[in-house]
C-alpha positions as CSV (number, residue, x, y, z in Angstrom):
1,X,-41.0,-44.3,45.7
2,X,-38.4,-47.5,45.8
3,X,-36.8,-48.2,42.5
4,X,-39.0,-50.8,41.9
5,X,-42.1,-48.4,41.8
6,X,-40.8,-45.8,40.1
7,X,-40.0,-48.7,37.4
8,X,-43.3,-49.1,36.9
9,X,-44.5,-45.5,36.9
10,X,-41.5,-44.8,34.4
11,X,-41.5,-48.0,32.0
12,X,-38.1,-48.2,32.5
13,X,-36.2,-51.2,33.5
14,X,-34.4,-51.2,36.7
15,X,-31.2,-51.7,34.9
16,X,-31.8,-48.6,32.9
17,X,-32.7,-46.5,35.8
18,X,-29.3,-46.9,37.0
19,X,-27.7,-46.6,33.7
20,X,-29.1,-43.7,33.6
21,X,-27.8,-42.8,37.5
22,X,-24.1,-43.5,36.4
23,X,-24.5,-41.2,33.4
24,X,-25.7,-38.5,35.8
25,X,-29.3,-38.5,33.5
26,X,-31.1,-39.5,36.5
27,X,-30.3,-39.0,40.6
28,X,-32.7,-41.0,43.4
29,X,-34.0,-37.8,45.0
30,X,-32.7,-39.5,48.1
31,X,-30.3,-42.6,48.7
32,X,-31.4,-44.3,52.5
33,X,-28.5,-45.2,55.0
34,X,-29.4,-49.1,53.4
35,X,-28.2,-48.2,49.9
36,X,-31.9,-48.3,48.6
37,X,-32.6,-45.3,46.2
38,X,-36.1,-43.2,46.4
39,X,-37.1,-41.1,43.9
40,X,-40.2,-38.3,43.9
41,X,-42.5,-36.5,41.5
42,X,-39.6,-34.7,40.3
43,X,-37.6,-37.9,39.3
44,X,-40.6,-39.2,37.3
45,X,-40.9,-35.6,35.2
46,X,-37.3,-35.8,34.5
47,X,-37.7,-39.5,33.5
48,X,-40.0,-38.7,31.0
49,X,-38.2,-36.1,29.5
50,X,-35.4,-38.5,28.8
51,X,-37.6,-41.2,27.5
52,X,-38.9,-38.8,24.7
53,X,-35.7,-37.3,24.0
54,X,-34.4,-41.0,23.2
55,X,-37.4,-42.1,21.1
56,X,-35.7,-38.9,19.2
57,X,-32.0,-40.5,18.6
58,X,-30.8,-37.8,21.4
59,X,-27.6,-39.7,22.7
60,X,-27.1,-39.8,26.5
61,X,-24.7,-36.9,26.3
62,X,-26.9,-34.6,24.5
63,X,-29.5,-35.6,27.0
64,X,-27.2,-34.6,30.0
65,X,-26.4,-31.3,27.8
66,X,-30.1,-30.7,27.7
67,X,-30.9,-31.2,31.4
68,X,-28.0,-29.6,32.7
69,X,-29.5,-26.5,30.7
70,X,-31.6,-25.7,33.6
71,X,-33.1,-26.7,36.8
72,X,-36.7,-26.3,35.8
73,X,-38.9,-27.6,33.0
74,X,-39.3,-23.8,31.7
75,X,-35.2,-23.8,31.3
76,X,-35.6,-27.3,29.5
77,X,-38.2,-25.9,27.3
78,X,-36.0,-23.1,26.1
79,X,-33.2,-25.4,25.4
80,X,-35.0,-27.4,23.5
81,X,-36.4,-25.3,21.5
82,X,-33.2,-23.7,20.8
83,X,-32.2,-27.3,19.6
84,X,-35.1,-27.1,17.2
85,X,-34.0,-23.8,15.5
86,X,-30.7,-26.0,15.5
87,X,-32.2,-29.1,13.5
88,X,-34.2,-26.7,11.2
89,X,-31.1,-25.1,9.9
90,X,-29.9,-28.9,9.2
91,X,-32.4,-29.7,7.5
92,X,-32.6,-26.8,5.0
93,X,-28.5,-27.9,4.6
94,X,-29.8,-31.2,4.1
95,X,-32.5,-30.4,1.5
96,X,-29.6,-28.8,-0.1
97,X,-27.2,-31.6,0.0
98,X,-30.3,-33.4,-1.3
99,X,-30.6,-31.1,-4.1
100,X,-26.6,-31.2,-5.1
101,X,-26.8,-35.1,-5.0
102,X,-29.7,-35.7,-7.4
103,X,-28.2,-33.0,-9.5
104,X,-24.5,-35.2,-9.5
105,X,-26.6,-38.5,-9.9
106,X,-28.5,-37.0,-13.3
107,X,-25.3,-35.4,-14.6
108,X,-23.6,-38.9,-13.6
109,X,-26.1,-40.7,-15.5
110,X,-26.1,-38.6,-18.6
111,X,-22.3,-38.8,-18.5
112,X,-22.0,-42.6,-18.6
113,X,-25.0,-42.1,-21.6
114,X,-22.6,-40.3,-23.3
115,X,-19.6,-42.3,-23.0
116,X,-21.0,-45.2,-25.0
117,X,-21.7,-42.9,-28.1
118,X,-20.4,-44.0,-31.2
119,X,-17.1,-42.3,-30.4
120,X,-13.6,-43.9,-30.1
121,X,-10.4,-43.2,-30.0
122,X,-7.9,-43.3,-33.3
123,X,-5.0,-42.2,-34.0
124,X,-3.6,-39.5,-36.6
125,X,-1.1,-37.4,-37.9
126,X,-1.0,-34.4,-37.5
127,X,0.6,-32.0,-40.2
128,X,2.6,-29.0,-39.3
129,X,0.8,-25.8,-39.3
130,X,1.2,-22.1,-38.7
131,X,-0.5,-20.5,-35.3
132,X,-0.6,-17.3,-33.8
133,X,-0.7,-18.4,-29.8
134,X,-0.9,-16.6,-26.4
135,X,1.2,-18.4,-24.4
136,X,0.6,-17.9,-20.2
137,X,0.0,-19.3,-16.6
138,X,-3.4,-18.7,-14.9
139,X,-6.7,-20.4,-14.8
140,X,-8.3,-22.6,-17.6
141,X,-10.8,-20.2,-17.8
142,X,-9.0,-17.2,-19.4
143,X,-9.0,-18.7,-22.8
144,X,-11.7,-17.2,-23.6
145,X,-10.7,-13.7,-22.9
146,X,-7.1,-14.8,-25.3
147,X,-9.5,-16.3,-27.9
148,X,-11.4,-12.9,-28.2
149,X,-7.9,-11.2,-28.2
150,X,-6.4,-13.7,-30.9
151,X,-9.5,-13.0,-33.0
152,X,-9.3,-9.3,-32.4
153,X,-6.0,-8.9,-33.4
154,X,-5.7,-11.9,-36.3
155,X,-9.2,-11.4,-38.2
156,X,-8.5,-12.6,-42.0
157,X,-5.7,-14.2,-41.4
158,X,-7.5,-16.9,-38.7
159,X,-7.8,-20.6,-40.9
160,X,-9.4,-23.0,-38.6
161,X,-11.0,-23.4,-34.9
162,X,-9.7,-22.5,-32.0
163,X,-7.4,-24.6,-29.8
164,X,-5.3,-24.9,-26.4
165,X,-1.8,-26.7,-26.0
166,X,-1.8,-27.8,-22.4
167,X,2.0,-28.0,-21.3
168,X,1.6,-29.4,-17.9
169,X,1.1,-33.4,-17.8
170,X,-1.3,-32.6,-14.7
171,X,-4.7,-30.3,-13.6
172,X,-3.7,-27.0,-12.2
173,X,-5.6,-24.9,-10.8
174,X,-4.3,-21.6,-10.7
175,X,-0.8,-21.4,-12.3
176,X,-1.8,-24.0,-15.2
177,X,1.1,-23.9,-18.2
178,X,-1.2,-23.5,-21.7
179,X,-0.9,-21.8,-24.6
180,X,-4.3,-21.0,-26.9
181,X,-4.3,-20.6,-30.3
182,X,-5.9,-20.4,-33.7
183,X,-4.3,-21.9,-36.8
184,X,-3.1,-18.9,-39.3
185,X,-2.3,-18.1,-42.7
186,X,1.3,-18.2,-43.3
187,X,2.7,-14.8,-43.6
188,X,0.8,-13.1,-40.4
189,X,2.3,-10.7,-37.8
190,X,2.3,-11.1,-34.5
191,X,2.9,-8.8,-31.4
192,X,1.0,-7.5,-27.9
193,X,1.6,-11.2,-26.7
194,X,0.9,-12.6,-30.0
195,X,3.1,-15.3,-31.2
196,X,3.2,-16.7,-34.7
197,X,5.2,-19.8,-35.3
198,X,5.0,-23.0,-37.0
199,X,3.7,-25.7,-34.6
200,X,5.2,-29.6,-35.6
201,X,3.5,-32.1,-36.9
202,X,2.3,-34.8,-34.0
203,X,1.0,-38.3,-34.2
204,X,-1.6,-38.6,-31.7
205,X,-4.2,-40.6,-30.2
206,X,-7.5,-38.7,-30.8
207,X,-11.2,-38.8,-29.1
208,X,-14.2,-36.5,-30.1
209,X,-16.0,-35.6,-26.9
210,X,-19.7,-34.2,-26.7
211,X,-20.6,-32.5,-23.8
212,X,-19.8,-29.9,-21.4
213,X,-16.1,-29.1,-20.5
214,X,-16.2,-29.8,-17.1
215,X,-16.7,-33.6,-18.5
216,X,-13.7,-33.8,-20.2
217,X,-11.8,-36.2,-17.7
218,X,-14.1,-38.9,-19.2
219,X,-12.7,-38.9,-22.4
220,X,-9.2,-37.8,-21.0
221,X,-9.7,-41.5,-19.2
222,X,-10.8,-43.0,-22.3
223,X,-7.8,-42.2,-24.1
224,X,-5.3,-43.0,-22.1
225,X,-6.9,-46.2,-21.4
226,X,-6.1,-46.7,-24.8
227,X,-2.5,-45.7,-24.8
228,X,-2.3,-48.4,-22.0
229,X,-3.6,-50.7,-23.9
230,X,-1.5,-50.2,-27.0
231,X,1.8,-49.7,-25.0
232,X,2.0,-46.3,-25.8
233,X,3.3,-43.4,-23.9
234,X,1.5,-39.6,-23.6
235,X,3.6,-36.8,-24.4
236,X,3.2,-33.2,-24.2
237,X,1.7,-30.6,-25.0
238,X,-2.0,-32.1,-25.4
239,X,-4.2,-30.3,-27.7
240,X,-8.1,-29.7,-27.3
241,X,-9.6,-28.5,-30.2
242,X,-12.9,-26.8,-30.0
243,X,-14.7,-27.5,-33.0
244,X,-18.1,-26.7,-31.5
245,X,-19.0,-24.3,-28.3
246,X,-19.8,-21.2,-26.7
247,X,-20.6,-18.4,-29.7
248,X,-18.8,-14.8,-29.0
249,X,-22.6,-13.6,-27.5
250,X,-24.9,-16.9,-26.8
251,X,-23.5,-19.3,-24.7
252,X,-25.3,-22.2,-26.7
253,X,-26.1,-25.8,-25.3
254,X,-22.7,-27.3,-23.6
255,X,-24.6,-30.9,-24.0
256,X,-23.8,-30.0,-27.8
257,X,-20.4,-28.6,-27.6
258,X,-17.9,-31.5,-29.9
259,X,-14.2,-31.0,-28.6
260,X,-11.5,-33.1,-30.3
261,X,-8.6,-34.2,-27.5
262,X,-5.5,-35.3,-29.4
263,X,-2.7,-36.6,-27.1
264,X,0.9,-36.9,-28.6
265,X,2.4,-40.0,-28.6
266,X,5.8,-40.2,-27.8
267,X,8.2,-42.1,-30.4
């Protein structure tokens, strides 16, 4: 066949069919001494393989990738299916991806909910007090383990919730400066890592937050919005008091836990 018939036995535009030539997709089974390209039974088979794999997005390299597989519509075969085993594992990522997104959209949503409680930020002062405190560098998450250690070794002597001084002005991951704490009676001994001292009265800008910890930022956000706006300057250490959360056994609801952020306010 002439180019111009195996146009019309391909659908394929004469334009495309050398397109396709220059890419290397599809060879004239023969060029004549007169330039003129014929192509054969062969040609038409691979013609159609590329016309499906396009209605499927394939781009002109993956196509060449595919027929380069093999010389033989058995070879094709098993590439292709190979690709399919490919896509399929895509598409269980995907359904995944899927899964995390609608769960960041809902949490998103209920966040921004949140934020337009009732709740605003104030400011205080805050009177001096005695604390027994575990001072150290690690990960956020250890409190809890110096909580049930503070409680352990202060009992009766423990006079109010639990709360962290955070000394770094920044997130940390794994070397984070912080210091957790229960206010104490005065008169209580420390030791094995307990320190008891009298912490300094602060004035501070303060914000109740509901909600799980790892939402915290909002509020964080909130109240320094508010130092902005007042010309005020954040100092150090912050304080998070947790006046509601996670029992010693149950877990509890974190949509329920009521942390109070109070950032010092430099003079």
């Amino acid at each position: 066949m002439r180019i111009g018939e195996f146009s019309r036995v391909t659908r394929l535009t004469v334009k495309t069919i050398r397109l396709y030539h220059e890419e290397g997709l599809l060879p004239p089974a023969k060029v004549g001494a007169s330039g003129y390209r014929y192509y054969d039974d062969v040609s038409v088979e691979r013609a159609r393989i590329i016309v499906e794999l396009r209605k499927l997005d394939f781009s002109l390299a993956e196509i060449r990738e595919i027929l380069a597989a093999g010389e033989d519509e058995g070879d094709i075969l098993g590439h292709l299916e190979r690709q399919l085993g490919s896509v399929e594992k895509k598409l269980e990522t995907y359904r995944e991806v899927r899964r995390a997104l609608s769960n960041i959209i809902a949490s998103e949503k209920e966040a921004i909910l949140k934020s337009k409680e009732s709740f605003e930020v104030g400011e205080k002062n805050l009177e001096p007090q005695w604390i027994a405190g575990i001072r150290t560098k690690g990960r956020y998450a250890e409190c809890g383990k110096l909580f049930g250690k503070l409680g352990r070794s202060m009992g009766r002597w423990i006079r109010g919730k639990p709360f962290n001084l955070y000394y770094d002005g920044e997130h940390k991951e794994e070397d984070a400066d912080f210091e957790s704490c229960f206010p104490v009676r005065q008169g209580a001994r420390g030791g094995d890592g307990v320190s008891i001292r009298e912490l300094p009265g602060a004035r501070c800008a303060s914000l109740l937050h509901r909600g799980p910890y790892d939402e915290l930022g909002r509020s964080y956000q909130k109240v320094f919005q508010y130092l902005e706006r007042k010309g005020l300057k954040a100092g150090l250490p912050c304080r998070e008091v947790y006046l509601k959360g996670p029992g010693m056994i149950f877990r509890g609801n974190p949509r329920k836990y009521l942390t109070e952020i109070q950032v010092p306010v430099e003079a």
